[in-house]
N, C-alpha and C positions, 0 to 999 in steps of 0.2 A: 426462944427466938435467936438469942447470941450462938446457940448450938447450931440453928441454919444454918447461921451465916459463916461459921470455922470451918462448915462440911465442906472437907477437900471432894474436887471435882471427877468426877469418873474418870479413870482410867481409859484411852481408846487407845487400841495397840498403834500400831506403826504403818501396819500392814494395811490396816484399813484407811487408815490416813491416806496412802498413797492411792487407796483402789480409788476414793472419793475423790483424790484429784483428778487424776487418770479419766473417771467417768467426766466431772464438771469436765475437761480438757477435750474429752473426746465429744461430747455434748455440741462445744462450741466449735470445734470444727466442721461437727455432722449441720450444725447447722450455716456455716458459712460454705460449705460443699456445697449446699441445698440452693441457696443464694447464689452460690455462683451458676448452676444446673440450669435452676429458673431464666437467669438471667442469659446463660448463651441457645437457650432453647427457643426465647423472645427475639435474641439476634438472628441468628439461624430460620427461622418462621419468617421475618425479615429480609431476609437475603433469600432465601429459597423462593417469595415469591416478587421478590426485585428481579431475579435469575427469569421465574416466569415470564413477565410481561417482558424481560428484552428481547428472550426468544421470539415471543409469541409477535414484537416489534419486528424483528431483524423476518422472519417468515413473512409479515404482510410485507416489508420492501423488498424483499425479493419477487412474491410475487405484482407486487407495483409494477419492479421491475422486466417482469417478462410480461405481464401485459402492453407496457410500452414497445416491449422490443417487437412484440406485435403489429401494435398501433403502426411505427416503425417501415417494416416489410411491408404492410400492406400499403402503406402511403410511397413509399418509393416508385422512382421511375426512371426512365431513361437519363433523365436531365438532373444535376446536380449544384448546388449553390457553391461552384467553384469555375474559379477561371479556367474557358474552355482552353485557351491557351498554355495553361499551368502541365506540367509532366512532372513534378518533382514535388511532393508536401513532405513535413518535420512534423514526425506527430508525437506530442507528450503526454503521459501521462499523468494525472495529477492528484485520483481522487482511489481509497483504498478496495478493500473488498468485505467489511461487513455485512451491507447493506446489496450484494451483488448475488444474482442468480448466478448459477451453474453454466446457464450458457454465454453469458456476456461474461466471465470468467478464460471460457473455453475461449472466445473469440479477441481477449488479448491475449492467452498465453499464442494465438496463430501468430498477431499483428506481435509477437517479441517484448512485450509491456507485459510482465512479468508481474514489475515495482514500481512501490510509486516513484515517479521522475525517472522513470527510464522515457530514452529518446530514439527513435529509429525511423529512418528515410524509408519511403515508400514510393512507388510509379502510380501515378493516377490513370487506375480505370474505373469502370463500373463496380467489377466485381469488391474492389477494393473500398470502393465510395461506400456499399451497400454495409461493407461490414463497419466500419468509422460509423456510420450513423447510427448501428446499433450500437455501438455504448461512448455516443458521443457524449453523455453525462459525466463520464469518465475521463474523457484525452480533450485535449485543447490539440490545431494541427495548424498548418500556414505555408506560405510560398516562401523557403529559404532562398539566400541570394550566396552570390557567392563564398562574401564572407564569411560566413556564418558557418557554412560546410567547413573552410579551411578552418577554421577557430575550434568545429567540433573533430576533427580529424586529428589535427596535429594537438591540441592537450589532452581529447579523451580518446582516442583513440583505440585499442583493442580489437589486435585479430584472433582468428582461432587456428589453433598450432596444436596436430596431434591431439586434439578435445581439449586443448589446455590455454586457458587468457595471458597474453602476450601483448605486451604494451609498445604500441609501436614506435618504438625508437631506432629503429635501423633498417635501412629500408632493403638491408639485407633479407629479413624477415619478409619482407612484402612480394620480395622477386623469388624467393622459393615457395611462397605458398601461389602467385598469382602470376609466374610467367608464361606459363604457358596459353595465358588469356595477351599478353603481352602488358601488361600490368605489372611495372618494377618498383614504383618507387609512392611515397605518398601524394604530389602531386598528381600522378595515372590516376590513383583513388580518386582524390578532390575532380578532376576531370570525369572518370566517366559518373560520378555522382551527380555531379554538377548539372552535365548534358543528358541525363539519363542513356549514357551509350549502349550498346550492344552488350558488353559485359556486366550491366549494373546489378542485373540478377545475382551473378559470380562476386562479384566485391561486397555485395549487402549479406550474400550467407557467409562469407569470411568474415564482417565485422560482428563484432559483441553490440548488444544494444548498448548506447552510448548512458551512462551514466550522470545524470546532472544534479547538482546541489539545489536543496534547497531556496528556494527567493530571498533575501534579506527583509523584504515583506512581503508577509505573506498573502498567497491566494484569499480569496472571500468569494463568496458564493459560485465555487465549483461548480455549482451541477446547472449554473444557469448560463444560459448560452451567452455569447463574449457581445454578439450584435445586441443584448437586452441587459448589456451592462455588467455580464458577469464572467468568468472564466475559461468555461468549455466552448468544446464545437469550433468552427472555422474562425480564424482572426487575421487572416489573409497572411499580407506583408507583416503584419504587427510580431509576426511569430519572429521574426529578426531578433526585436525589442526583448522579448522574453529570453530567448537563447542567451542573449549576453548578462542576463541578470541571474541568468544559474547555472553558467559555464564559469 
């Protein structure tokens, strides 16, 4: 028995030592690979069909939305919930383009509302009322006054020079690109803006859509119309009120 226990223990080379670490080693990484694999192929499976359903989301509001813009057209008519007296609306834009078909897209890059909070004066006809109601979900508009023109003239101002944005600080700038309308200086602007004059065509493709800051608070319920308590669609006079809180 005492002989057992003096038996020095086997020999294991060196080599094998390390093959045996090596394996246990590789063992446990093969198996924390495996864990990690499972584990991003669970995330992934996850997000692939999160990715699904927003698509499959963002498709039916698009089509929402051209069924409205249907709805839309066919309810339109001669007559329009604006002051027959009004010649001059401020239309903003307010809400993005996830949720936006192709063609209510098309018809603000027409109307120059590109971004959101862009700002740009428009002449009140028909043909212009028609398009504003198709993606009135989108733009809030209003009867600016005077003020409010000059306010957005002289801080955001921006003509177009050679294709190129030009900030209008000299009204140098203004009488080479608009004298020949007779149009020199930034009050001329403010004027035929104002009065919807003869030239107002010629001054509105010289300006850049006007730029406006964000609200300090913010909109809430954009897409619901302004008469039903929420942000879009006609706000008359009120568009004054707006103007100065994101110029």
């Amino acid at each position: 028995m005492a002989d057992e226990e003096s038996k020095p223990l086997a020999f294991v080379p060196e080599t094998v030592l390390k093959k045996r670490k090596q394996s246990s080693e590789w063992a446990i990484r093969k198996r924390a690979q495996l864990e990690s694999r499972k584990q991003r192929t669970k995330e992934n499976r996850a997000l692939v069909f999160k990715k699904a359903e927003n698509f499959i989301q963002e498709h039916r509001n698009k089509e929402l939305d051209l069924i409205r813009m249907k709805r839309v057209t066919k309810k339109l008519r001669r007559s329009f919930s604006v002051n027959p007296d009004a010649q001059l609306l401020f239309v903003i834009r307010i809400s993005g383009t996830n949720d936006m078909h192709p063609k209510t897209k098309k018809i603000l890059y027409l109307l120059k509302l590109s971004n959101i909070f862009d700002g740009v004066f428009i002449k009140v006809n028909d043909a212009m009322m028609k398009m504003l109601k198709m993606v009135e979900p989108y733009i809030t508009y209003g009867y600016p006054n005077m003020k409010s023109v000059q306010e957005l003239v002289y801080k955001k101002g921006f003509g177009r020079v050679r294709k190129e944005k030009v900030p209008l600080t000299d009204n140098v700038i203004i009488e080479k690109a608009l004298h020949k309308y007779g149009i020199i200086c930034l009050e001329d602007i403010v004027h035929e803006i104002t009065t919807v004059g003869p030239r107002f065509k010629e001054v509105i493709r010289f300006l850049y859509p006007f730029k406006l800051n964000a609200p300090m608070v913010a909109l809430e319920n954009k897409k619901k119309l302004f008469s039903e308590g929420g942000e879009a669609g006609n706000r008359e006079d009120h568009i004054n009120e707006l103007i100065r809180r994101m110029n």
